[in-house]
C-alpha positions in Angstrom: 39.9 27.2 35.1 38.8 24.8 32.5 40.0 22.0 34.9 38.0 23.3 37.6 35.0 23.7 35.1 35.3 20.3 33.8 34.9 18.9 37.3 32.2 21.0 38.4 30.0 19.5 35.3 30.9 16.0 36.4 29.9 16.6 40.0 26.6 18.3 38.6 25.5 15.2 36.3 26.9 13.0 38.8 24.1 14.3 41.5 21.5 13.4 39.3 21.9 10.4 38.9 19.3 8.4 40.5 19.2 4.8 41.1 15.9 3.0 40.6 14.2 -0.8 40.6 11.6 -2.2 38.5 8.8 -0.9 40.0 10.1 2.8 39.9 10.3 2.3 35.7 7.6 1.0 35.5 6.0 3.9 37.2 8.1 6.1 34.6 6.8 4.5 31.8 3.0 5.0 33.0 3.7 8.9 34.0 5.0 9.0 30.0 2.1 7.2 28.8 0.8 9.6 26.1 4.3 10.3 24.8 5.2 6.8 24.9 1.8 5.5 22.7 2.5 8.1 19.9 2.8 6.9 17.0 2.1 8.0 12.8 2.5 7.3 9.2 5.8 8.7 8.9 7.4 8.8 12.1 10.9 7.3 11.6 14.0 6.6 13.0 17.9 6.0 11.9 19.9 3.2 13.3 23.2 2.5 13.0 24.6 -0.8 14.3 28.6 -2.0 14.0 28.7 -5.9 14.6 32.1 -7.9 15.1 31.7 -10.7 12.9 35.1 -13.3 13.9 36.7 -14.9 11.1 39.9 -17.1 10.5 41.9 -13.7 9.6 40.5 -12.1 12.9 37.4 -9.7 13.3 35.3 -8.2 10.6 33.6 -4.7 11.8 29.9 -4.8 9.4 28.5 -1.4 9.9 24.5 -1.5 9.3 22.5 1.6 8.3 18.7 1.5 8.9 16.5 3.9 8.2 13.0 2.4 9.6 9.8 4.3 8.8 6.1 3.8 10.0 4.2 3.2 6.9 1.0 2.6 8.0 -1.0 1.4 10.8 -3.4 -1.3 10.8 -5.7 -1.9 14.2 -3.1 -2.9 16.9 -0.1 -3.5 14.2 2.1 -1.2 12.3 3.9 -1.5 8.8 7.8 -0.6 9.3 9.9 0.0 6.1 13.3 -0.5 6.8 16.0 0.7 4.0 19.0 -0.8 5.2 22.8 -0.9 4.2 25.8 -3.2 5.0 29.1 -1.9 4.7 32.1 -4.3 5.8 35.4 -2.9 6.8 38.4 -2.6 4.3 40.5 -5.1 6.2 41.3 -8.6 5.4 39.5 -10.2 7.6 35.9 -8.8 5.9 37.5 -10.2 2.0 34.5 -12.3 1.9 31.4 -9.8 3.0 30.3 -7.5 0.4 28.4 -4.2 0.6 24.7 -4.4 -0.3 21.3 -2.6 0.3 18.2 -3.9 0.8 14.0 -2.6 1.6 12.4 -4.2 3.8 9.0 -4.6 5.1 7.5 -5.6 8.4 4.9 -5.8 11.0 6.0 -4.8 14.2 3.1 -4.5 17.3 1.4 -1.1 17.9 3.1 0.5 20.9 1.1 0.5 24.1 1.9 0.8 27.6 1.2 -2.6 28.0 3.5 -4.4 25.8 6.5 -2.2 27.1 5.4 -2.9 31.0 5.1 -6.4 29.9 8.5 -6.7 28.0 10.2 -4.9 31.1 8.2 -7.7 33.2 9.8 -10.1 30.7 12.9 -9.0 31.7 13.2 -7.8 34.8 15.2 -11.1 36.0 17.5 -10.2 33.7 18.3 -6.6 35.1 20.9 -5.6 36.9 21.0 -2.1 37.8 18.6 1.1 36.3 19.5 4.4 36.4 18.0 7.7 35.2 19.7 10.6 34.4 17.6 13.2 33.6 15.7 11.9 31.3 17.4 9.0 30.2 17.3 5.6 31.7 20.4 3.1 31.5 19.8 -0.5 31.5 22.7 -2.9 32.5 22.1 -6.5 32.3 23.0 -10.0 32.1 20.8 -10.9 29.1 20.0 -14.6 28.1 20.7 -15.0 24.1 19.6 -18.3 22.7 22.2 -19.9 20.0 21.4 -21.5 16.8 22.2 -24.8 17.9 19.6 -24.5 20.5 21.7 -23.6 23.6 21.6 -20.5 25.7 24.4 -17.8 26.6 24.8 -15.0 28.9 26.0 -11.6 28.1 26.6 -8.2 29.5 24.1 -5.6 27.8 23.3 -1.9 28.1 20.4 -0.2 27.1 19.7 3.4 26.6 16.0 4.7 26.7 15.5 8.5 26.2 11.6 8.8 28.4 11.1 12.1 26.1 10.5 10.4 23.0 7.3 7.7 21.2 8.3 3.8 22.3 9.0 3.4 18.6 12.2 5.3 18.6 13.2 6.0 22.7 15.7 3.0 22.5 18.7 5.4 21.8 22.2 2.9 22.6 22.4 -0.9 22.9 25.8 -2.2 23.4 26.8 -6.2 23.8 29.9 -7.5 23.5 30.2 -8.0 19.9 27.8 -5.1 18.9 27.0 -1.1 19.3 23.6 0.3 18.4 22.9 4.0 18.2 19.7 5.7 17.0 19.1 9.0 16.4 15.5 10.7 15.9 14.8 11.9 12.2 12.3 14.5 10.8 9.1 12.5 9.4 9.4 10.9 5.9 6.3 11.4 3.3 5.1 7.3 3.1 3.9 8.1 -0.2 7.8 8.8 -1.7 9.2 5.6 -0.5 9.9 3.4 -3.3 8.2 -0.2 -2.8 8.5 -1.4 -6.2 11.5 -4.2 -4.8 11.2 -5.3 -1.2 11.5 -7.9 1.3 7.9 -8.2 3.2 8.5 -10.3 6.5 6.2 -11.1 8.9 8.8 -9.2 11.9 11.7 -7.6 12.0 13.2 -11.3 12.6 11.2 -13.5 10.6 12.8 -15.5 7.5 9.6 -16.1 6.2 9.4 -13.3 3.5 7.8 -12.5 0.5 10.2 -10.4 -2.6 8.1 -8.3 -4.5 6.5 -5.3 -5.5 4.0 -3.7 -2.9 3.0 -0.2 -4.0 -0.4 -0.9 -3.7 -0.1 -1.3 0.2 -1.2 2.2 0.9 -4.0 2.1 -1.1 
């Protein structure tokens, strides 16, 4: 019976399952449009990312903790506070990464409808296949990475979206071949009890051009 049961589920997902091109996600995205464009001080996310790092003594797992928080919104940019930690694996192959935490600041782009149907537009040559299930869409592609020493690769990449929750946190699963993201939806945090005394203020999430130092005064 719990045979039959477990194959009865998988035919029922299975059925929903719908196949779909550009143009039908992007008609997704616009049906979603008021849930997609929310966005407040406070509204935050947790991200967990494990990275393969090679080595000479073989891979090193880095597991990163973020916890990223919308401090405060400023015309069509928001402040994000990221309190991240870096945890390598007890093998030998991570002997020379040590575990450290860091606060970050950054200005990330106000979410619209807009920028999300133009990064989709972006990357639609990129895309393989879409699907939606229920209310998740999966993304497989063949994304373009640029290197450090200026040349370009291509890799296999899946994306999760769940349609149900605010463009700031409805990228749920990202997997390449050396990483695995997963983010989870967290309750609100108060802006005013996150400690900006120490932090890193970049001008993204990518920049290196940061300023250390103490930024309390920004919600003032």
């Amino acid at each position: 019976m719990k045979v039959l049961l477990t194959l009865s589920l998988l035919v029922t997902t299975s059925a929903f399952a719908q196949s779909i091109d550009v143009k039908g996600f992007k008609t997704l995205l616009t049906q979603r449009q008021a849930v997609l464009e929310r966005i407040n001080a406070g509204m935050s996310k947790k991200i967990t990312t494990i990275t393969r790092y090679p080595t000479e003594l073989g891979p090193c797992d880095m597991t990163e903790t973020a916890v990223q928080t919308v401090l405060k919104i400023e015309g069509t940019k928001i402040i994000v506070h990221s309190k991240e930690n870096y945890v390598p694996a007890a093998t030998p192959a991570c002997a020379g990464f040590e575990a450290q935490e860091v606060s970050v600041l950054f200005y990330e782009d106000k979410p619209t409808l807009a920028l999300d149907l133009a990064d989709l537009d972006e990357t639609a040559a990129q895309i393989k296949t879409i699907q939606k299930i229920g209310d998740i869409v999966h993304l497989n592609m063949n994304a373009v990475v640029q290197n450090q020493d200026g040349t370009s690769t291509t890799e296999a990449v899946t994306v999760k979206y769940d349609l149900t929750k605010p463009s700031f946190k409805n990228t749920i699963f990202i997997q390449s071949p050396l990483s695995i993201t997963n983010a989870e939806d967290i309750a609100d945090i108060d802006v005013y009890s996150i400690n900006l005394k120490q932090v890193l203020f970049c001008d993204s999430a990518d920049s290196d051009q940061c300023a250390e130092g103490d930024f309390s005064d920004i919600l003032f």
